[in-house]
C-alpha positions as CSV (number, residue, x, y, z in Angstrom):
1,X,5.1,-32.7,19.0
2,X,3.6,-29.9,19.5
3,X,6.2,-27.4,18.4
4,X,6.2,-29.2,15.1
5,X,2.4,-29.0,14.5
6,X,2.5,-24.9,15.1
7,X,5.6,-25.7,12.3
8,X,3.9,-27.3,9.9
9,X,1.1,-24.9,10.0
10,X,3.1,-22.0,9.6
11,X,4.7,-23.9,6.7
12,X,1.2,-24.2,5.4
13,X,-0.2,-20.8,5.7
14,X,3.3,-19.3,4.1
15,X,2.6,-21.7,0.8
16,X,-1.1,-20.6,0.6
17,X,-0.4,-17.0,0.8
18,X,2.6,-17.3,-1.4
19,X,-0.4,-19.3,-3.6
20,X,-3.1,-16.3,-3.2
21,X,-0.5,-13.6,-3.7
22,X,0.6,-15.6,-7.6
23,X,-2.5,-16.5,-8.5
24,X,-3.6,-13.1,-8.3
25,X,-0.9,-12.0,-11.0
26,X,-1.6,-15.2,-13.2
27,X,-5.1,-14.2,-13.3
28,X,-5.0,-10.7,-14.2
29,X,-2.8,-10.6,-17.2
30,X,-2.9,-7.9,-19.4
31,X,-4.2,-10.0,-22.4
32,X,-7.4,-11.1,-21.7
33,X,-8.1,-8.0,-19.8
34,X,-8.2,-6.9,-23.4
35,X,-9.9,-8.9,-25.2
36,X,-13.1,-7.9,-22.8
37,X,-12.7,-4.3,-23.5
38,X,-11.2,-3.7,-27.2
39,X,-12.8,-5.2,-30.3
40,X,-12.5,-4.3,-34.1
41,X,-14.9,-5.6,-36.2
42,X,-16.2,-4.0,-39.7
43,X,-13.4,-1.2,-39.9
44,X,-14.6,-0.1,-36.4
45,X,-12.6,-0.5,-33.5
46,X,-14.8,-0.6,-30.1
47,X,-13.3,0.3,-26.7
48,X,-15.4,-0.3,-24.2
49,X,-18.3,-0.2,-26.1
50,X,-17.7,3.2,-27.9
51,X,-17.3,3.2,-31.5
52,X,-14.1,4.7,-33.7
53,X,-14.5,4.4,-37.4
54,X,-10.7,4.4,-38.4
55,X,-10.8,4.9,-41.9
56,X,-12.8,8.5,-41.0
57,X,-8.7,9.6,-39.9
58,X,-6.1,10.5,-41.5
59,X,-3.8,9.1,-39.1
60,X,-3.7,6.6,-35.8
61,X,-1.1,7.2,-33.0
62,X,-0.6,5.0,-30.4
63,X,1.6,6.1,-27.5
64,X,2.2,3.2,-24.5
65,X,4.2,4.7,-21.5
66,X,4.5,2.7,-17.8
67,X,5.2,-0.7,-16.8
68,X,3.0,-2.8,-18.7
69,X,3.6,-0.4,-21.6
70,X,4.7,-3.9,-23.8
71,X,1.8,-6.4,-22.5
72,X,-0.2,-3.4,-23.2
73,X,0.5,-2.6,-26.5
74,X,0.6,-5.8,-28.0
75,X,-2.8,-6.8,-26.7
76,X,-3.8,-3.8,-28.4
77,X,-2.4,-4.4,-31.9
78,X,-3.8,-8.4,-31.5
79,X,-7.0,-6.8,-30.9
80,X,-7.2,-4.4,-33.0
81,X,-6.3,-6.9,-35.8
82,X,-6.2,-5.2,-39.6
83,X,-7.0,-2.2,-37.9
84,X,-3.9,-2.4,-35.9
85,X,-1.3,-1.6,-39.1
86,X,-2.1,2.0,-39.2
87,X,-0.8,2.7,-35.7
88,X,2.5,4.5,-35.1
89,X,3.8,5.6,-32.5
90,X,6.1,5.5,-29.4
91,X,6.6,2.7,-26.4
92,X,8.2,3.5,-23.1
93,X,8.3,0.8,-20.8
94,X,10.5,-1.8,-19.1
95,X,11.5,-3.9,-22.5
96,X,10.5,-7.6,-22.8
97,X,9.5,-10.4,-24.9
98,X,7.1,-8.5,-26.9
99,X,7.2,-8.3,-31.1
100,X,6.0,-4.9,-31.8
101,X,6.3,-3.7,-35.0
102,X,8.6,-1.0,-36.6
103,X,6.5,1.3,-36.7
104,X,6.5,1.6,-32.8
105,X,9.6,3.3,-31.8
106,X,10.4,1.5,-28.7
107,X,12.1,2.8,-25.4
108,X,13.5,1.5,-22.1
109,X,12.4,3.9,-19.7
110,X,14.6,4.5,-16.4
111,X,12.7,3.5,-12.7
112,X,12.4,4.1,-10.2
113,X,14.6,7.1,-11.8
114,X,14.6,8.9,-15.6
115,X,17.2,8.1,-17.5
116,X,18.4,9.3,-21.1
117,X,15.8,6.9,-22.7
118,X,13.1,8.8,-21.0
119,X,14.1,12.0,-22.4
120,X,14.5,10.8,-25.5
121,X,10.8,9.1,-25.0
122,X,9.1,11.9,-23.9
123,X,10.8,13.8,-27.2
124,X,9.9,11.3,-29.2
125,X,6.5,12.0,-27.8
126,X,6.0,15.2,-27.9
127,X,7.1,15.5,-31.3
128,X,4.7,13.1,-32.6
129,X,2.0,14.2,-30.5
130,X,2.5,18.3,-31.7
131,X,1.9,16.8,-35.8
132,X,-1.4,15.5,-35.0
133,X,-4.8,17.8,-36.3
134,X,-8.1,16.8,-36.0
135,X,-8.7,14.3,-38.4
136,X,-6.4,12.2,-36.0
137,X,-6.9,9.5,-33.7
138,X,-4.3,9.0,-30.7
139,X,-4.7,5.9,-28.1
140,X,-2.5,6.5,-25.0
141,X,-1.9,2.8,-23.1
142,X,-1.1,4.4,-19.8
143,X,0.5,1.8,-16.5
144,X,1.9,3.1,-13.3
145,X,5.7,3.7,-13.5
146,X,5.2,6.6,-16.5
147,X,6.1,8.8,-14.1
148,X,9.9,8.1,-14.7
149,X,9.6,6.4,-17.7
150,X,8.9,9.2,-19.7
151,X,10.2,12.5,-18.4
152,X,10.9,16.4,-19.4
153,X,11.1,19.4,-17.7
154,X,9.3,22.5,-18.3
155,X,12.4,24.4,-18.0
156,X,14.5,22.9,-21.1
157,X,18.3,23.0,-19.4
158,X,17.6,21.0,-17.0
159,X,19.7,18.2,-17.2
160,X,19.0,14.5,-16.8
161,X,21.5,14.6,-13.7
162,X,19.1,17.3,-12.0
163,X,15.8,15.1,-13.0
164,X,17.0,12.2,-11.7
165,X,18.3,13.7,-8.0
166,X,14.8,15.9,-8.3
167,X,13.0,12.0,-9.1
168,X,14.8,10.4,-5.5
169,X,14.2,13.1,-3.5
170,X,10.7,13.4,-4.8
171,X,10.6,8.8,-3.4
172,X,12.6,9.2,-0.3
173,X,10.8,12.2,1.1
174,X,8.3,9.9,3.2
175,X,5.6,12.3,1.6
176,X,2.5,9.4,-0.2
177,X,2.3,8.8,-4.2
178,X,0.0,11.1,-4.3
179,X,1.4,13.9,-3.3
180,X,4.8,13.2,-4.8
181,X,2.5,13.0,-8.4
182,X,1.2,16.9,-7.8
183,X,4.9,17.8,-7.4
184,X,6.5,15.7,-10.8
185,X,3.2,17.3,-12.7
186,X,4.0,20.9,-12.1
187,X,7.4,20.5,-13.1
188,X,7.2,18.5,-15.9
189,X,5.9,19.0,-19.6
190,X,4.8,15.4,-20.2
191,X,2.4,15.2,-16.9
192,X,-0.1,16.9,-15.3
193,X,-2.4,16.4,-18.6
194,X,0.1,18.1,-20.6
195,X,0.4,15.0,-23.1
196,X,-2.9,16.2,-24.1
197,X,-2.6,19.4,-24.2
198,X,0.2,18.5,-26.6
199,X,-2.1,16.1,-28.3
200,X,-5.0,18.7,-28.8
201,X,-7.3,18.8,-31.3
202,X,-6.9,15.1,-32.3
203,X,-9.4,12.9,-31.1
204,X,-8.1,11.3,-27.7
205,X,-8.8,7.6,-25.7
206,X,-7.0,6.4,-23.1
207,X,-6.9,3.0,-21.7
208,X,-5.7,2.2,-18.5
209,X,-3.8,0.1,-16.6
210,X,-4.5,1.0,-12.9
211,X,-1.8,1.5,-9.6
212,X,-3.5,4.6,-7.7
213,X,-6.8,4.6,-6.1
214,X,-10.2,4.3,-7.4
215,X,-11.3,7.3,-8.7
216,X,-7.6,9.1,-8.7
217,X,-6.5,8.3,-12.5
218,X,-5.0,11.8,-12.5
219,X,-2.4,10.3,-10.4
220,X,-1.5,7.6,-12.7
221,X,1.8,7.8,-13.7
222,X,1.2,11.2,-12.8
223,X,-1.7,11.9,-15.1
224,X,-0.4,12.8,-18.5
225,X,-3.4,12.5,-20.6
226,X,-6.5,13.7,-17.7
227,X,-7.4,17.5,-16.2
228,X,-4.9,17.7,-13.1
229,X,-7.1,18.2,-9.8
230,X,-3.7,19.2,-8.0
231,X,-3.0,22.7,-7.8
232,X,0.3,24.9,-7.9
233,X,-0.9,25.7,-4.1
234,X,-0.8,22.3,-2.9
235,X,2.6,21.9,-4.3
236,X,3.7,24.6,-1.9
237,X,2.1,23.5,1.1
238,X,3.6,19.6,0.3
239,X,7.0,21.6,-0.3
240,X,6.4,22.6,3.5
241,X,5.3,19.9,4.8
242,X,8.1,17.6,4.2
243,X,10.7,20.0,3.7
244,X,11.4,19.5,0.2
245,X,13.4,22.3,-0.3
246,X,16.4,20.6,1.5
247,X,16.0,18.1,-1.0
248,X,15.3,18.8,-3.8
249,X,18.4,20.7,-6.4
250,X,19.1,24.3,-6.4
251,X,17.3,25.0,-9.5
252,X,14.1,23.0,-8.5
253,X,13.9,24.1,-5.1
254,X,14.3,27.7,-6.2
255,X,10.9,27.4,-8.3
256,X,9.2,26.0,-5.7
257,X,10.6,28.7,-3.1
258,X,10.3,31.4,-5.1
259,X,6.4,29.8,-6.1
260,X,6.9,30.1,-10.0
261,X,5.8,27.3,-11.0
262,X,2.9,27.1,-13.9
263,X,-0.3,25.5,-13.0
264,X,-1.8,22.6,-14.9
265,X,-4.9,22.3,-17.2
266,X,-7.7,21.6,-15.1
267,X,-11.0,20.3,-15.9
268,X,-13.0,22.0,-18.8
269,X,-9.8,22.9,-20.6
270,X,-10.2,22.7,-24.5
271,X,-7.4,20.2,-24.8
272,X,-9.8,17.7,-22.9
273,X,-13.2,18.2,-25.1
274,X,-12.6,15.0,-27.1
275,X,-10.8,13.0,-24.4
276,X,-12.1,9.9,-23.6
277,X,-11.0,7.3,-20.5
278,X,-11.3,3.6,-19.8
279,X,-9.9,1.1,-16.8
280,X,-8.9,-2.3,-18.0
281,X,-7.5,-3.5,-14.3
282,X,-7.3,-1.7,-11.2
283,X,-6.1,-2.6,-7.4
284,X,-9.5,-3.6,-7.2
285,X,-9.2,-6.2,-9.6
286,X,-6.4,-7.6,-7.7
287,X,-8.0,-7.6,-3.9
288,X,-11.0,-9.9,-6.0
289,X,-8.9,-12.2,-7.7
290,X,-6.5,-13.0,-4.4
291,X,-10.0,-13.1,-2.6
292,X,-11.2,-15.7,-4.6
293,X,-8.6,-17.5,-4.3
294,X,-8.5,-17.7,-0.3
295,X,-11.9,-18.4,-0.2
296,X,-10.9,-21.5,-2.5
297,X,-8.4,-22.4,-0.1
298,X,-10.8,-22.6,3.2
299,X,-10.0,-18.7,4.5
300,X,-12.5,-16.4,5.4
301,X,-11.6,-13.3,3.9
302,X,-12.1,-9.2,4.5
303,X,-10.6,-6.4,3.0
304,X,-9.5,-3.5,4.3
305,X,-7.3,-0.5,2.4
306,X,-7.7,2.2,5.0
307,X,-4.1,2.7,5.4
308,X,-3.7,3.1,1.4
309,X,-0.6,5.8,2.0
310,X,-0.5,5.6,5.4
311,X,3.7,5.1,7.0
312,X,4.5,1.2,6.7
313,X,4.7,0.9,10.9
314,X,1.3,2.9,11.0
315,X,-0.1,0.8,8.5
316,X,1.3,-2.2,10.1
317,X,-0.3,-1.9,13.5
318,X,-3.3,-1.3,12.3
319,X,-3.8,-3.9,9.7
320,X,-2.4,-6.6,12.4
321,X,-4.8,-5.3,14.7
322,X,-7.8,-5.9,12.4
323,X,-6.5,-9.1,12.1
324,X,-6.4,-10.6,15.7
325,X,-10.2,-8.6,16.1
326,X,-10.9,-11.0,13.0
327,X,-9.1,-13.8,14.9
328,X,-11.0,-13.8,17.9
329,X,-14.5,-14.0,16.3
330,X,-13.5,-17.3,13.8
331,X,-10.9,-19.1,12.7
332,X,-9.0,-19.1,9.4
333,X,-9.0,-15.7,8.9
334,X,-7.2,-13.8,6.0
335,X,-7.1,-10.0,5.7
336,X,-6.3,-8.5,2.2
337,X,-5.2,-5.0,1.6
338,X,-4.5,-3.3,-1.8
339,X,-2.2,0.1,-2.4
340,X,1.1,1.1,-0.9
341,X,2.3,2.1,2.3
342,X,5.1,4.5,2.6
343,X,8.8,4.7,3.8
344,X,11.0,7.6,4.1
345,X,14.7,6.6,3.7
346,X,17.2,8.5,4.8
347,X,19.7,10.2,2.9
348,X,23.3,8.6,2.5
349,X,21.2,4.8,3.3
350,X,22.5,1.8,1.1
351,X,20.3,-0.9,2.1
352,X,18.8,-2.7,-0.4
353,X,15.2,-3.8,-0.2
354,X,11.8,-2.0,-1.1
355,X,8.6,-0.7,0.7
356,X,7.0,-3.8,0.9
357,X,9.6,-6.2,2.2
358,X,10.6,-3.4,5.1
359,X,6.5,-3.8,5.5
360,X,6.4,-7.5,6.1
361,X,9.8,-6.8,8.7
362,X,7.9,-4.0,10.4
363,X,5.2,-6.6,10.8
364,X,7.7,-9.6,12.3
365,X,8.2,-7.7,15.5
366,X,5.1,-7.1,16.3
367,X,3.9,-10.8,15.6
368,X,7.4,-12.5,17.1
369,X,5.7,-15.8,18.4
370,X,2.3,-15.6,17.3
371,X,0.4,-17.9,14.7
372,X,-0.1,-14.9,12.1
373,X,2.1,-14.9,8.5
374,X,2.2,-11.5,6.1
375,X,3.0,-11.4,3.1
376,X,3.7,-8.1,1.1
377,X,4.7,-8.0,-2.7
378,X,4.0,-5.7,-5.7
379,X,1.8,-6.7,-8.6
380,X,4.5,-5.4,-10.8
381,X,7.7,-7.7,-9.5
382,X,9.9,-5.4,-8.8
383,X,9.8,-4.0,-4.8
384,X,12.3,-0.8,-4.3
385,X,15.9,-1.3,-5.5
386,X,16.0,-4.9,-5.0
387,X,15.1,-8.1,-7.9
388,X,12.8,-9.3,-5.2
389,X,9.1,-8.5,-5.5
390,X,8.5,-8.5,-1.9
391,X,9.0,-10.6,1.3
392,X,6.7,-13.5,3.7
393,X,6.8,-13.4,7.4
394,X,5.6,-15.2,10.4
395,X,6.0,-15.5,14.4
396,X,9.3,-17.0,13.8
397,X,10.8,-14.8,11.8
398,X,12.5,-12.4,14.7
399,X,14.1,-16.0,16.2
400,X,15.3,-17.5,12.7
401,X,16.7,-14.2,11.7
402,X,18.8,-14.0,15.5
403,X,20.1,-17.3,15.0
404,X,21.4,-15.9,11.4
405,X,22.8,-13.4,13.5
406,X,20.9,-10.6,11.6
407,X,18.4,-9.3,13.6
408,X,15.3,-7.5,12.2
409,X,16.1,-4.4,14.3
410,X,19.4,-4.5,11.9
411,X,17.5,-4.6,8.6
412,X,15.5,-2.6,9.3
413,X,17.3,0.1,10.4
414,X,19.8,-0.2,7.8
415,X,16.8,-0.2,5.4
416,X,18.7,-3.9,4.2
417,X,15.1,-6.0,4.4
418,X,16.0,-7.6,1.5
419,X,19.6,-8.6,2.3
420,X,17.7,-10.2,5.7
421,X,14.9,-11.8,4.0
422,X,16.8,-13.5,1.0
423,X,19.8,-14.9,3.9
424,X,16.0,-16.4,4.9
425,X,14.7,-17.6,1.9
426,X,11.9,-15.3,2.7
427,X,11.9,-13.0,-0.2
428,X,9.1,-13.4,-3.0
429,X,11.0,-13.5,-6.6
430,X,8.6,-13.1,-9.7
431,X,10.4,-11.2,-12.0
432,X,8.9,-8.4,-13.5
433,X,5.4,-9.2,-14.2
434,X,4.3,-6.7,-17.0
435,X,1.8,-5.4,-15.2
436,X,1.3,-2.5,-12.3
437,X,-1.7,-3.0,-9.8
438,X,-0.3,-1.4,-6.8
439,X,0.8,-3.7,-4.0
440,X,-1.0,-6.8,-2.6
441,X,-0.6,-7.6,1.4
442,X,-1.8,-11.1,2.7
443,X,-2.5,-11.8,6.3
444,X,-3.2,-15.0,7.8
445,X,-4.3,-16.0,11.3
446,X,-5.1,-19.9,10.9
């Protein structure tokens, strides 16, 4: 009797995390996220409270690069309303439902990875950016996963073969987002603040769509519209840290060795001096709405993103240790934690899976028995190289998986969490959501 009480329980907490973890996605759509911060209403269009007369320019770009490039920039248009037909421009994201208009030339980026559409976007861009004087208006709809999405060199013969190896090196190094971002912005033409350098002198707004920490915009989808606070120097001393000189191609690794790579425009630049910036939803705004929710549900809840880029086992132990301190003061405690861990893959590994279900597997083997479930996903429904979005543990997850003879020791060092956790039924499947909030991790202790 009593093995099937701890049973249904665990049943129970995995639905209402699974609960918490969707309704936090459902809530935060793109859309009405919107419709709070973009208005047009007399010929004027507002954005966050800051008037544009549009009939004052001669002409109205809109470029939309990342994730929720779509969602993005046809909440845009349905806001903008009569205003909206003026806009032309470029789209670079993952491709959906959307109607956009002609007028938008419209690509499917590569990710985790460029691929010829994102060099064809970021020429696309460039070209359309370099016409614009000052009687123009441009509105950049930037969402985490620009970074690949829209992609050229600084050095023009590089070829898309030598991006792309540059790209997974840059991922598999084990080095956090952040520092991967200061490397892609000194070799690129299209980060690092370059877009408006390119841009410069129209009249520049950016809205945003948020996967990097509070107050680091400049590492959104590696900051192509905002002064760079990375520096040449710091690319170096990452290139050291994590060897990425072993990794990286000949060519790239030669500009880094040989430190001849150009800097970045920093803040006070002239391309900045009529550069605006506004957050539409950020990984705060998905910590409050999952919050909400488990509070609905009868949880007490904390949050805690101290290990925002910390290594996934670090992060792991630490989070699970917060927990069981939670544990032993109440009951029904839930721990949330917003941003992304990291995990460095080896090369020659063809595991499928992602950073947050090899997170919720790290997790299992230190909980094996206990009354605790984790759940990891991404707010943007795609986790690594798998379809899954992420994966939902609990004490029994160690046993079930050695009864399915794949242990999590396996997976995990085969970097195969997904292959484990879908043989489970374990894996979280959303599809790609359209949006990009940074990653969501739900801990229970009932």
């Amino acid at each position: 009797m009593k093995k099937q009480v701890l049973t249904e329980k665990r049943r129970k907490a995995r639905e209402e995390a699974l609960d918490i973890f969707l309704h936090a996605l459902k809530v935060l759509r793109v859309g009405p996220a919107m419709e709070r911060h973009v208005r047009f209403n007399g010929g004027v269009l507002e954005i966050d409270g800051r008037g544009y007369m549009l009939d004052d320019y001669r002409r109205l770009a809109l470029i939309a690069i990342g994730k929720a490039a779509g969602p993005m920039a046809a909440a845009f248009l349905l806001q903008a309303g009569a205003g909206g037909a003026r806009f032309e421009g470029v789209v670079v994201g993952q491709g959906g439902a959307e109607a956009l208009p002609a007028r938008l030339r419209e690509y499917r980026g590569g990710h985790p990875s460029p691929n010829e559409a994102s060099v064809a976007a970021a020429a696309d861009i460039l070209r359309t950016l370099q016409s614009l004087t000052e009687r123009d208006l441009v509105i950049f709809l930037v969402s985490g996963g620009g970074s690949a999405m829209v992609e050229q060199f600084l050095v023009p013969e590089v070829s898309l073969e030598t991006m792309v190896a540059t790209h997974r090196a840059l991922v598999e190094s084990g080095a956090p987002i952040a520092a991967i971002n200061a490397v892609r912005k000194h070799l690129s033409a299209v980060k690092g603040g370059r877009l408006a350098v390119a841009a410069a002198p129209a009249e520049q707004v950016t809205v945003y769509v948020s996967d990097v920490p509070a107050g680091e915009l400049d590492a959104l989808s590696s900051g192509p519209t905002m002064p760079d606070r990375s520096t040449v120097s710091d690319v170096y001393r990452i290139a050291e840290e994590y060897e990425l000189p072993a990794l990286l191609p000949p060519v790239i690794a030669e500009q880094v060795t040989l430190r001849s790579l150009a800097e970045t425009p920093k803040p006070g630049d002239a391309a900045f001096a009529r550069s605006r910036w506004s957050v539409l939803l950020d990984s705060t705004s998905l910590e409050q709405a999952a919050a909400s929710r488990a509070r609905e549900l009868g949880w007490h809840v904390e949050i805690d993103d101290a290990c925002d880029d910390w290594a996934a086992d670090r992060a792991a132990s630490y989070l699970l240790d917060r927990l069981r301190k939670m544990r032993r003061e109440r009951e029904r405690v839930c721990l949330l934690s917003a941003g992304e861990v990291t995990v460095r893959v080896p090369s020659g590994v063809t595991g499928k899976g992602g950073r947050n279900q090899h997170f919720a597997l790290l997790c299992s083997r230190q909980i094996a028995g206990e009354a605790i479930t984790v759940l990891s996903g991404g707010s943007d429904g795609i986790d690594g190289n798998s379809g899954a979005a992420g994966g939902i543990v609990d004490g029994a997850t160690v046993e079930r998986a050695h009864v399915a003879a794949f242990p999590v020791d396996r997976a995990l060092v085969e970097f195969d969490s997904n292959s484990l956790l879908a043989l489970l039924g374990d894996m979280i499947t959303t599809g790609p959501t359209g949006n990009n909030l940074r990653d969501l991790r739900v801990l229970f202790a009932p």
